[in-house]
C-alpha positions, -999 to +999 in steps of 0.1 A: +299+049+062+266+052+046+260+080+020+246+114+031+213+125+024+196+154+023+158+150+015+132+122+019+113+117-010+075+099-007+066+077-035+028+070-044+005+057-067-018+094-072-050+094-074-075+125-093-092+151-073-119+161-092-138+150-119-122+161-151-090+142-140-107+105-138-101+098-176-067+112-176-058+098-144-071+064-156-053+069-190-021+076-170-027+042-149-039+016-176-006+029-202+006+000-222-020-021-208-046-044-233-077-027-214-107-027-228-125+011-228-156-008-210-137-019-180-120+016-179-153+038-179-168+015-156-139+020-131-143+056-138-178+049-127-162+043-094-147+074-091-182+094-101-194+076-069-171+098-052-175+131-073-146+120-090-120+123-059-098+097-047-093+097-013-054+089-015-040+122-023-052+139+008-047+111+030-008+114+012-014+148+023-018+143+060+011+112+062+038+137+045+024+163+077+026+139+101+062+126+088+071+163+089+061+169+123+081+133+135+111+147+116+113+182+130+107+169+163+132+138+165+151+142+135+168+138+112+158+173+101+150+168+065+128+181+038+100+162+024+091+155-011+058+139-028+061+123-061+030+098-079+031+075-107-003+087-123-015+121-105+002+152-097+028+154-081+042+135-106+076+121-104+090+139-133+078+172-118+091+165-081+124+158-096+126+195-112+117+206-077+138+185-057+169+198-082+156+239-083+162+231-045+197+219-048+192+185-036+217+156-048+210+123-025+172+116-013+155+085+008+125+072-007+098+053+012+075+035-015+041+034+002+036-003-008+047-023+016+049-059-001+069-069-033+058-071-065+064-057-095+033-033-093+042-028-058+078-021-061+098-025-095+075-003-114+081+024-092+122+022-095+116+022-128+094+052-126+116+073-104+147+064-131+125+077-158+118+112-142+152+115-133+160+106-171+137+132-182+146+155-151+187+150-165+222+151-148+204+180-124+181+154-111+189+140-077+203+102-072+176+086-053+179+051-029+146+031-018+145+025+017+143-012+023+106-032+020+085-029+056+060-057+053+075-077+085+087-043+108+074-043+144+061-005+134+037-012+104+027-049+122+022-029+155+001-009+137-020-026+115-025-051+149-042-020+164-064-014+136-073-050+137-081-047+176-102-010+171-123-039+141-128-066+166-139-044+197-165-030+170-182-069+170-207-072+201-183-090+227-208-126+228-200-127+191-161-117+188-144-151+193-167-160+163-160-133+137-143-145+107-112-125+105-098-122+069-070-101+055-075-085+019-041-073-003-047-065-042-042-094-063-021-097-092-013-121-120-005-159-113+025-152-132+040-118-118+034-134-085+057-163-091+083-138-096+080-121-062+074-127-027+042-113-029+024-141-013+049-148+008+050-117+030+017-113+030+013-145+046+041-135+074+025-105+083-009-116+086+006-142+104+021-117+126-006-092+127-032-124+138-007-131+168-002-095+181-040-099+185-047-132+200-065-147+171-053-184+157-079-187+129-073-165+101-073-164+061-064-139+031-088-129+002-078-109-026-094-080-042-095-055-071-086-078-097-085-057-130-069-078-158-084-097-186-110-125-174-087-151-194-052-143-170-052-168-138-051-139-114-043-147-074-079-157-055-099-164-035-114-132-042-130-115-010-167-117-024-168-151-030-150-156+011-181-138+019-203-164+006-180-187+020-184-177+055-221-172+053-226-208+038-208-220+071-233-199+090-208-177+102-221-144+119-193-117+114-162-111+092-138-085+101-119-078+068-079-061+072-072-041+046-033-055+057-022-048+015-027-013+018-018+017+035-046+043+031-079+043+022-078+047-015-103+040-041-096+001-040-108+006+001-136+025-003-152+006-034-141-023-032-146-032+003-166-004+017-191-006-008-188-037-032-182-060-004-204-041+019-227-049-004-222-087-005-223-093+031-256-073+034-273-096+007-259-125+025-270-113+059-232-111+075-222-086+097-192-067+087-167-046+099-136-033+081-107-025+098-085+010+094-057+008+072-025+021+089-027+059+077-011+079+100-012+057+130+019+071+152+035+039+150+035+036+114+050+072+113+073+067+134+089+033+118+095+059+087+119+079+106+131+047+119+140+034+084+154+069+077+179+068+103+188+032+102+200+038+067+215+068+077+236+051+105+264+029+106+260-006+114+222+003+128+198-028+135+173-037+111+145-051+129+123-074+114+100-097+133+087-135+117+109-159+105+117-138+071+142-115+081+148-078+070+147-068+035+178-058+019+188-017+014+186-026-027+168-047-048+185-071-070+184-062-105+167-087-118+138-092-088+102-088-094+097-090-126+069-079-148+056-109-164 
């Protein structure tokens, strides 16, 4: 039988809501990294751009409603917690809550939905840390498995892709470029992961839900030294690319993430925005999944499957279902 649970608990990266939190929020994310203070206060610069609010914390907001309403609806009928890495709610402090509240046994849903060590391992790590500094009060917590290849985020992300290509006029469609963007990350953490990997499959997936055989992935918001081989191409110079080849529309998937956080809105609606306007291509960037009802609804899914004895685990592509727990020793850091 699989263990009881009695709170879901929603894991995320934070972001700050107002301008005095930029520094400390960036401080927070760049801990125990060799970053120089230039390349921090011109990301802060980013923020300012935005009066200093990310957009992730409110779009957390509205996910952790709509889960809410799913759950109280459908069931299981549990309460739902919010924890970040770098921003309040932190982890430490959602902990203290989730204990003051008596629960012993949460479900976790990390809102990355590829493996890395960024995008995964970190945040175990994390979430053993608060409940190290939380102590024996603080609840034992399991990660729902990894989601990159289930028919509910690839179902959705395939209709934001469709909602992007209706948005190119109809004689031009067939002829749009259509790229999918995920954050890169080292060469060398990504040979320790399936990074690549999955997000091959589900673009793969994503580009046959909607009838398109041509297809490529860029990567985007590279943030380490200029000396570390980090994963490319990057999506500005795809841009080029495309507009070299005479190409007259790119629709860019946002397919690595899964809300519209700063590394959306800068970095592809503005940075990149900006690149195909010089170059004179048209483009059009697709929704991330949000709170598409599909993508909310293959939360509860993974709730219950884990809940349930002998449940399926669907999984569509040739990589199969991720397992319920990580291997110890998967995704590392270097």
């Amino acid at each position: 039988m699989p263990d009881a649970y009695d709170a879901l608990l929603m894991v995320s990266f934070g972001g700050p809501e107002g301008p005095g939190d930029v520094l400390p929020f960036l401080d927070n994310v760049l801990r125990g990294r060799n970053v120089p203070r230039d390349r921090k206060l011109e990301v802060a610069k980013h923020y300012e751009l935005f009066g200093g609010v990310s957009p992730l914390n409110a779009q957390m907001r509205a996910l952790i409603s709509a889960i809410e309403a799913e759950l109280a609806i459908a069931g299981p009928h549990l309460p739902v917690y919010w924890g970040n890495r770098n921003w309040q709610p932190l982890l430490p402090d959602t902990f203290a809550q989730m204990a003051a509240d008596g629960v012993r046994h949460a479900l976790a849903l990390l809102t990355s939905a590829f493996s890395s060590y960024s995008g995964c391992r970190q945040y175990l790590e994390n979430i053993a840390a608060a409940q190290t500094e939380v102590g024996p009060s603080a609840p034992q917590v399991d990660k729902l498995r990894g989601y990159f290849n289930h028919p509910g985020f690839i179902e959705a992300v395939a209709d934001r892709t469709r909602d992007a290509l209706l948005q190119v006029p109809v004689n031009r469609r067939d002829g749009a470029a259509l790229v999918f963007t995920a954050h890169s990350i080292p060469m060398n953490m990504a040979a320790g992961c399936d990074y690549v990997e999955q997000l091959n499959e589900a673009s793969r997936l994503v580009a046959e839900l909607v009838g398109r055989r041509d297809w490529r992935i860029a990567y985007q918001s590279r943030s380490g030294s200029p000396t570390q081989p980090w994963l490319e191409p990057d999506i500005n110079d795809v841009l080029r690319e495309l507009a070299a080849q005479g190409t007259s529309d790119a629709v860019i998937v946002p397919i690595g993430f899964t809300s519209d956080h700063m590394e959306v809105v800068y970095d592809l609606d503005t940075e990149a925005r900006a690149t195909a306007d010089t170059l004179g291509l048209d483009l059009v960037r697709a929704g991330t999944v949000g709170v598409h009802p599909r993508f909310v609804r293959m939360i509860r899914e993974l709730v219950v499957e884990r809940m349930t004895p002998a449940a399926p685990r669907p999984a569509l592509g040739i990589l199969g279902p991720r397992p319920d727990r990580c291997d110890p020793d998967c995704c590392p850091a270097r």
